[in-house]
Structures are given as C-alpha cells and as structure tokens.
C-alpha positions in Angstrom: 118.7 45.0 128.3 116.5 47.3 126.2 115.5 45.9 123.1 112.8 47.0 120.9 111.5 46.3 117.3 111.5 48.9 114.7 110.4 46.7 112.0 110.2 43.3 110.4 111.4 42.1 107.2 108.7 40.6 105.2 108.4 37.2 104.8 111.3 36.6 106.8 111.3 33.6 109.9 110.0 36.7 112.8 107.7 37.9 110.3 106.3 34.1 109.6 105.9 33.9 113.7 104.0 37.0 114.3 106.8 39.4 115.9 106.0 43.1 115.6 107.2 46.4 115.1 106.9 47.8 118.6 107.4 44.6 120.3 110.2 44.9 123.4 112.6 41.9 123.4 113.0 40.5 127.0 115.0 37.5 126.7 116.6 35.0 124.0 117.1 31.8 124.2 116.5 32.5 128.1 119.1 35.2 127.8 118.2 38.9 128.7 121.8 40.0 129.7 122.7 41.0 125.3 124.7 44.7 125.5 124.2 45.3 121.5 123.9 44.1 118.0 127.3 42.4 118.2 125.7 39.6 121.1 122.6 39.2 119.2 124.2 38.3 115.9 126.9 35.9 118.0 123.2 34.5 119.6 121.2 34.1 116.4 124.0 33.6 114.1 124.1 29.5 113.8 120.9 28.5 115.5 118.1 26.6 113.8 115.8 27.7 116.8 115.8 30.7 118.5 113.2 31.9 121.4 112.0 35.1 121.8 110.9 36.3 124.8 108.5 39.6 123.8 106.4 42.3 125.9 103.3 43.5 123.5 101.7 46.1 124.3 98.0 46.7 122.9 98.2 50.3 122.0 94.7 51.0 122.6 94.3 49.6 126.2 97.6 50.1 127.2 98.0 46.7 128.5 101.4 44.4 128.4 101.3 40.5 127.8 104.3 38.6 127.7 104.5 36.2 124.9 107.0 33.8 123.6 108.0 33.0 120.2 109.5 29.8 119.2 111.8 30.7 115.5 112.7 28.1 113.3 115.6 29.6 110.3 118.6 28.1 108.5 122.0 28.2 109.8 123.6 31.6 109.4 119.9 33.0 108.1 119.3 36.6 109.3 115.7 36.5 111.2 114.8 39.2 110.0 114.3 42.0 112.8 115.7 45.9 112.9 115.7 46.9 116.1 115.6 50.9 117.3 119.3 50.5 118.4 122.2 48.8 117.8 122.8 49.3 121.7 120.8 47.4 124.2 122.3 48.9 126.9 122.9 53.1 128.3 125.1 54.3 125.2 128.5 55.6 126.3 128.5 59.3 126.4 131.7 61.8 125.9 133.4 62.8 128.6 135.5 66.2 126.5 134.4 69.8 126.8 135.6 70.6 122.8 134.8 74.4 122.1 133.4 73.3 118.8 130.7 70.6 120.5 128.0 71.3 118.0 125.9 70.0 120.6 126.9 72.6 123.2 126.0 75.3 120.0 122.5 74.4 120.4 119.3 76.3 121.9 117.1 74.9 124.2 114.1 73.8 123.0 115.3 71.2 120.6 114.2 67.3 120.6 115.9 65.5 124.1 117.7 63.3 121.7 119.3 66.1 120.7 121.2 66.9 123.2 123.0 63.1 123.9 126.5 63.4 123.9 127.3 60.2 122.5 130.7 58.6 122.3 130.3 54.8 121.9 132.7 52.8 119.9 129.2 50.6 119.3 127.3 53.1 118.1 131.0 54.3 115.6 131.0 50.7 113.9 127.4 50.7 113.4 126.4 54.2 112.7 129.7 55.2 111.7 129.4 58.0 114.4 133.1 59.6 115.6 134.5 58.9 119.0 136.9 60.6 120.4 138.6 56.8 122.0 138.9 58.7 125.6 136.6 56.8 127.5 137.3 53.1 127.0 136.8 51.0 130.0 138.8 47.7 130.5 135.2 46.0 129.7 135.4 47.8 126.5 139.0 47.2 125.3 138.0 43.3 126.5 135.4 43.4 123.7 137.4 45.3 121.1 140.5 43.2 121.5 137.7 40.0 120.7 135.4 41.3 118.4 137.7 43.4 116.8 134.9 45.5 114.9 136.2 47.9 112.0 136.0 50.5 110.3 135.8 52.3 113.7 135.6 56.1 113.4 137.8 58.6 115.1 137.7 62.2 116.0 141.8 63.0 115.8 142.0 66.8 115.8 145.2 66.7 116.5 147.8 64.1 117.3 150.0 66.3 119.0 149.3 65.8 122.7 149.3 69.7 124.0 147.2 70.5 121.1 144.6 67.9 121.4 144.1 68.4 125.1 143.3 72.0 124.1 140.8 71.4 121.8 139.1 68.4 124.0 139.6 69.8 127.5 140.8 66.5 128.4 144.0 66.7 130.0 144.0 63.1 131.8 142.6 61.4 128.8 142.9 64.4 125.5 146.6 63.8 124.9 147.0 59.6 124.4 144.7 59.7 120.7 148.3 57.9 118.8 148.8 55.7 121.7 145.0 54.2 121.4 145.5 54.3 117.2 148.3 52.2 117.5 146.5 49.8 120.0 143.5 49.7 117.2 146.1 49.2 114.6 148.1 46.2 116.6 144.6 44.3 116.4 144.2 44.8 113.1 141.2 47.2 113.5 140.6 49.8 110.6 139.6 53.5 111.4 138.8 56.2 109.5 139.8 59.5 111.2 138.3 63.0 110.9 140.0 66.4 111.5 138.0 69.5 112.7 141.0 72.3 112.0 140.1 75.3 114.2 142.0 78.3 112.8 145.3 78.9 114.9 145.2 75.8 116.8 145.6 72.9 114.9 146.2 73.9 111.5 149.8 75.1 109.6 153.0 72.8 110.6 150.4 70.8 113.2 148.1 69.5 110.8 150.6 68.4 108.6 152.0 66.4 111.5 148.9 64.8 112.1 148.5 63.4 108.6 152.0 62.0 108.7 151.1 60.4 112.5 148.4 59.3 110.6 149.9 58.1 107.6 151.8 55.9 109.3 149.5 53.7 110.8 148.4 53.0 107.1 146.7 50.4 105.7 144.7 50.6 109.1 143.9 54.2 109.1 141.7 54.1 105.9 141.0 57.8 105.5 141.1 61.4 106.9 138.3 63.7 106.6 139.4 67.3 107.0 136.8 69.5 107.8 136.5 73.2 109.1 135.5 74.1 112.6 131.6 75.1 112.7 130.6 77.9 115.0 127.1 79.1 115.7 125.9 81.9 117.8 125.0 80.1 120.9 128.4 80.2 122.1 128.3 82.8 125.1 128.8 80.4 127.2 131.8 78.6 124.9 135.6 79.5 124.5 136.3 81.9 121.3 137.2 80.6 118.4 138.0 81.9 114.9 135.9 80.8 112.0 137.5 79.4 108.6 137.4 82.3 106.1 139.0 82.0 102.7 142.6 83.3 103.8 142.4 80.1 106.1 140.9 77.7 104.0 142.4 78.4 101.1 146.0 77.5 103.0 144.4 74.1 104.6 143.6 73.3 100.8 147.5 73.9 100.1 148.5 72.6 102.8 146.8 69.3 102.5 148.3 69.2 98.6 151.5 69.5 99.5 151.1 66.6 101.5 149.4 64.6 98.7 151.9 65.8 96.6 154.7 64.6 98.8 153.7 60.9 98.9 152.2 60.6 95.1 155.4 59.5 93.5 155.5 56.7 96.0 151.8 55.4 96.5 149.6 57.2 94.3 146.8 54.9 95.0 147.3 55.2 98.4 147.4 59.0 99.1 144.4 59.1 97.3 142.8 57.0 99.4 144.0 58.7 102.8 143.0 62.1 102.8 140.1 64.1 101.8 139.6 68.1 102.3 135.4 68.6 102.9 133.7 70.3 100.2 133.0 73.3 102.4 136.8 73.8 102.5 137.1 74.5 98.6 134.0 76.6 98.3 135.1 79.4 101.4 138.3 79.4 99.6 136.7 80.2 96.5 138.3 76.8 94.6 136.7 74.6 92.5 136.0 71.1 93.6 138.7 68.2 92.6 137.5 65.8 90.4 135.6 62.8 90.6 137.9 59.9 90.9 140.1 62.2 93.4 137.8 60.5 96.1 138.3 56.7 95.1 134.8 55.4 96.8 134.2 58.2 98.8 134.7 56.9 102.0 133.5 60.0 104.3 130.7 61.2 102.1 128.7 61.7 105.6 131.5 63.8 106.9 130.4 66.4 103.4 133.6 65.2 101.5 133.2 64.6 97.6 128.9 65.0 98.1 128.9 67.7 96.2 131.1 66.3 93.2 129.0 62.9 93.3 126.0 65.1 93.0 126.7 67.1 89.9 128.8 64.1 88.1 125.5 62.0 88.7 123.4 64.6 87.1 125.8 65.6 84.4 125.1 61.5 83.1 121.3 62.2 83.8 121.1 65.4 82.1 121.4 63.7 78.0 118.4 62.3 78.0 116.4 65.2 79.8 113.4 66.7 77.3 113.6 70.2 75.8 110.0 70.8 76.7 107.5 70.1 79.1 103.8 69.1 77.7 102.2 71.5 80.7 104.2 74.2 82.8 105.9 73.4 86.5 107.1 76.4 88.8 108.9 74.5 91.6 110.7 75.7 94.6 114.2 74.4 95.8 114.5 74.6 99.7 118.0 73.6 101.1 121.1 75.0 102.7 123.9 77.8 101.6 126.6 75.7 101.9 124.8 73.1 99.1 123.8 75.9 96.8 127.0 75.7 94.7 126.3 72.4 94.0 122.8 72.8 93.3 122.8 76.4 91.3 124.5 74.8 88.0 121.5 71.8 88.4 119.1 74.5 88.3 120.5 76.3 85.8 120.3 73.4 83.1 117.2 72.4 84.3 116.1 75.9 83.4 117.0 75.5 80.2 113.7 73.0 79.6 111.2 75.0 78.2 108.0 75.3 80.1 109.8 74.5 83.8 110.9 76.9 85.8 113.1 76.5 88.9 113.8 78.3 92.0 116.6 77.2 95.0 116.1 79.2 97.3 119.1 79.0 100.8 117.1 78.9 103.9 118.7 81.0 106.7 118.8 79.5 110.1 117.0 81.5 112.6 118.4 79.4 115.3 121.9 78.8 115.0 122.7 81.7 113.1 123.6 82.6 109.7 127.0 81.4 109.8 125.6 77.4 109.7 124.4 76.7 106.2 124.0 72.8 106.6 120.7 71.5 105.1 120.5 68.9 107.8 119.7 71.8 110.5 117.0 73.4 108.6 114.0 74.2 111.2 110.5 74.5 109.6 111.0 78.2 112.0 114.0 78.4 109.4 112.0 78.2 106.2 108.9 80.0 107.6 111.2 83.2 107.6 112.7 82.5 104.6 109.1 82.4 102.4 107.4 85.1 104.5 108.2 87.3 102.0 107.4 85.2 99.1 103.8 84.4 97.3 103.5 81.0 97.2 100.0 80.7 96.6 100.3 81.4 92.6 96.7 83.3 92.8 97.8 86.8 91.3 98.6 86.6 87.9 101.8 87.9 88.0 102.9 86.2 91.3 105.8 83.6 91.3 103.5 81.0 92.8 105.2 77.5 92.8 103.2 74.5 92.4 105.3 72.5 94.9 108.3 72.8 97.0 111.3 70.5 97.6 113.1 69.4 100.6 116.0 67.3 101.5 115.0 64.2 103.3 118.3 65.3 106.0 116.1 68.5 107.2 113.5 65.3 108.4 114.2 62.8 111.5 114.5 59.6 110.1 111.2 57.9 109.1 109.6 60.9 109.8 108.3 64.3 108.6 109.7 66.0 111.9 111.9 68.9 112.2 114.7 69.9 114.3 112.6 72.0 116.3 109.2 70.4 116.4 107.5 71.2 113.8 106.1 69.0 110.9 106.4 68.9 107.4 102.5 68.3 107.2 101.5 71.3 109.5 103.9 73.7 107.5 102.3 72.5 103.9 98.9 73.7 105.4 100.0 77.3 106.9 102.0 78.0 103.7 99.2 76.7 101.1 101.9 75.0 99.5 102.5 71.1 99.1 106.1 69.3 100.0 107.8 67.0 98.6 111.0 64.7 100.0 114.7 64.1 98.6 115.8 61.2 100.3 118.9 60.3 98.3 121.3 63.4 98.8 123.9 61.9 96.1 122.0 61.3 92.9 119.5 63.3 91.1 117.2 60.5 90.5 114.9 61.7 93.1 114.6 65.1 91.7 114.1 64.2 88.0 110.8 61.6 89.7 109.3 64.0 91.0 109.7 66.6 88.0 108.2 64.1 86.5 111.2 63.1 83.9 
C-alpha cells in the first residue's frame, strides 16, 4: 500500500489534526492492506474516529518519524485528504500492441511517467481513462461484480472480433470486447465507449456495425466518441497505417449520420445522446461543427468532442458586453495547437475588432512528434522555441511586433505545475524569450482569457 498526501482541505477534520501534504499513509484504523480509493471511502465512510498511521519526512534533514493521528468527523463526512492516486497499489498496465499506441509514438527523452501503459478499470472510473477490458483478473471481476463502479470507460475499436484483434494485437484476449460489455451491462455498470477509426480497417460497413453492437447495450453504454487514428513520425518501428484525410473523414461524418438518422424517428433523445464524431473529424473534412445542443451534456469533451463548439458558444455570450476600446494598447500572443486554431481564429478575430488590442494566435509546430500532431496538450517548450525563433518578441524596435505577454493553455503544463512535456519550464522559457507567460486553465470557457485581457 502506497499512499501519499497531495493536499489537505482546509479546515477540514485532517487539516484540524495536523496531516500534511507529503505525508505517506501507512495504516488505517490498523489496516495497511487498502488497493485504492474505493477501500478508503468503504474505511472512512461511516466512522466517527479514524486513525492514521503517517510517515513524515522533514525535508531538510531527510529524516522519517512515524506518527499517528487520532480523527474525530461526522458520519458520512469526507476527512478531507487528496491523495497523489486513486490507486494504492502497482496500476494495471495494457497488455495490446495497438499500431496507434500514442505511447509507442513517442521519443525517448520524455518524463518516465510518460511512458506507463496504463490500463486499470480504477484508474477508468476515477480518471475517466480508456481501457481496453483485456486484462481483468478474477480478483478484478470479484470487485467489479461488488462495487459495481460506473461510468467505466472503454476503448471498442471495433466490435467485430477479427477486426479488433488486428487493431489490438491481442488474439487470446482482442476479440471478446461484446462479451465483457454485456457482462458490464448484466451488472448494471455504465460505459462510455470510444472509437479510434483507422482508415481501411475499421471504418465503412464495420463501424457502422459497431454502433449498432453498441447501441444495443443502451441505456448502459452512455456514449460513443468517434475519433480519427493519430499518427506521428516515430513509427519506424510501428505497423503502417493510413492517416484520416478529408476523403476519409468526410465519409465517417456521413456515415455516422446515417446512423443518427436511422434511429431519430424512434429515440431522438437517445441517439443524441449515444454518439458523437470528435471535432477533428469535421474540420479535416472541411465541415462545419454541429450545433450546440447536438452534444446533450457533452459527455466526452476530454476525448475533443463538442470542445470546440462549447468554446465559441461560451464566447459568443461573453462577447455583448466586451468594450469597443481599450484605455491603453495590448499586443498579446496566442500560443496553442493547429487542430484548436479553427476554433480560436473567429475569437481572435472579434477580439480584434476592440480598438487599441491587437491579437496574434499563432499554431505551434511540434518538433517532436511531427507536424501531423496538432494537439495543444503535446506542445514542448522545444516546440514553441522554434516556432518564435523567427519572431521579435522583445517590442524594442519601433516597428517590431513585440507582444507584451504571451498565452498558453494550461493542457501544454503537467498538472500543478509549469512543466513541459519534455522538461522544460514555463519560468526558464519566459526568461530566454524576454517575454512573460500567462496560463489558460479552463479550456471550455473564455473567462480566462477575457481576465487576463483585463475585461
């Protein structure tokens, strides 16, 4: 058991007894045998007193104590701890070879975390991770079948056996996905269920087979995410596989209709609930993006489905009250990813439209995993180095387009942190550029951006 502290609510019952962030939990209540966040809420759920167990270490002499806290709380009262990990124990890793693996895509170099193949039906209930349901040991359907913990989220593919043993290299386990939906579904326990379509593999007649499969474990399978393969250029080592172009997307887009279409007249509330085509799909086919209440509440917005339509709907409410004028001038710089430029360019362009504030997004290429991978969330500080090499930041010549700050999204960052992808920090890139940073946490709403423009 490997439990430690990431922070404590304030004024909470830990808080009251002293525990601290960093603290590692040894035992509670005498038990040090708790596999994840699912024992520790069945532990601390209904007690009045709870006893922690803690090893403290004193960061400057780098010596442990072990201390014991006695915690007094209501019934049913949350202590007040957020641990590092939902997972106490080793998480369960994936045990497929898929040709898409976005981890196998990668360079060396990288954090270690990076490079953790996780597939943990834990870690899919509490981080809404996918899993790919081909590694469940008895232990683990034991648990499931008790707890039965949902939503759960599933990497599908395919639900056509042949097909999804291709694309997992898992011929013992690859080709059983419906049998273990239908298990999920006999409990009781939801899942939503994403499709990476890899041109000529699993798209035409088959992907239309594996939204019906799908469809008919409804009301348990929530949704279906339908997303197109990504492909970087660390793949000499990786089967080949095509990339989604606009011939291809554009006929996922129809296809997926027709399926909508099909089942409208029976359950419209339903079909709009079930499946969602990524935004990525509509701009490489050159579409515009469905509208707003197409998504119902957006259930795979981490999956990029309907982020870019909550973005600009968010703004478009913003944008009445916005000045015409600012009382002194702003040049600011827009740093994100090609694929979120649609979304953003028609946000610039209004915010252009203030007098004295002028606006620049600018796509940073990846340097790394090549230029076909425009997600904001693997933006290196490398990355935007190259893209501003070329670009006077510093606002000292007169006729330069110096900027008095730039912007990032807070999904280029490791959480809490200012770290990149590859190392590098947000605070050591500010002072080689001469040019300050500033954070977008919230990538859904605007209000963010119009803060720190100062609106």
């Amino acid at each position: 058991m490997e439990i430690f502290i990431h922070s404590v609510v304030s004024d909470s019952p830990a808080a009251r007894i002293g525990l601290q962030p960093g603290d590692q939990v040894v035992a509670i209540n005498g038990r040090d045998d708790l596999e994840d966040m699912f024992d520790y809420q069945f532990e601390t759920a209904d007690s009045a007193y709870l006893e922690f167990t803690v090893k403290r270490t004193n960061s400057l002499e780098e010596i442990s104590s072990i201390k014991v806290f006695t915690l007094e709380k209501a019934p049913f009262e949350d202590p007040g701890l957020v641990f590092t990990s939902p997972v106490f124990t080793p998480i369960k890793t994936c045990n497929n070879a898929c040709p898409f693996c976005f981890i196998d895509q990668q360079p060396p170099g990288l954090r270690p975390s990076l490079y953790v193949k996780d597939d943990d039906w834990r870690l899919s209930y509490f981080n809404n991770t996918y899993i790919t349901l081909t590694n469940l040991t008895p232990r683990d359907r034991q648990r499931i079948e008790q707890i039965r913990p949902g939503p759960l989220y599933v990497s599908v593919h395919s639900t056509i056996p042949e097909i999804r043993v291709r694309l997992l290299k898992n011929p013992k386990f690859g080709g059983h996905i419906m049998k273990e939906l239908r298990w999920l579904s006999g409990l009781g326990v939801p899942f939503h269920c994403q499709v990476v379509v890899c041109p000529g593999i699993n798209d035409g007649e088959s992907l239309t087979q594996t939204l019906e499969d799908l469809h008919s474990l409804s009301p348990e399978t929530m949704s279906v995410a339908v997303i197109p393969v990504g492909l970087t250029e660390v793949r000499s080592h990786l089967p080949d596989l095509t990339p989604v172009d606009e011939t291809s997307a554009r006929s996922v887009v129809q296809r997926v209709q027709a399926f909508k279409d099909k089942y409208r007249p029976i359950s419209e509330d339903d079909i709009e609930d079930f499946v969602f085509i990524s935004d990525e799909f509509y701009y490489k086919a050159g579409l515009p993006l469905p509208d707003y209440q197409t998504y119902g509440d957006f259930p795979q917005l981490d999956d990029g489905v309907g982020a870019a339509r909550m973005l600009l709907n968010d703004f478009d409410e913003r944008a009445t009250v916005l000045p015409k004028r600012l009382p002194k001038p702003k040049r600011i710089l827009i740093l994100t990813g090609k694929l979120a430029l649609p979304s953003l360019e028609p946000i610039v362009e209004r915010l252009n439209k203030i007098e004295g504030l002028s606006i620049q997004c600018l796509a940073v290429e990846s340097q790394i995993w090549g230029r076909s991978i425009g997600v904001a969330g693997l933006v290196t500080g490398r990355d935007i180095r190259h893209t501003l090499s070329n670009h006077d930041l510093s606002g000292q010549v007169e006729e330069s387009k110096g900027y008095d700050f730039a912007v990032v999204p807070g999904i280029m960052l490791k959480e809490d942190t200012h770290l990149f992808l590859d190392g590098d920090t947000l605070e050591t890139l500010s002072a080689d550029l001469g040019l300050p940073f500033k954070v977008i946490y919230d990538a859904y709403s605007t209000q963010e951006l119009l803060t720190v423009l100062g609106f």
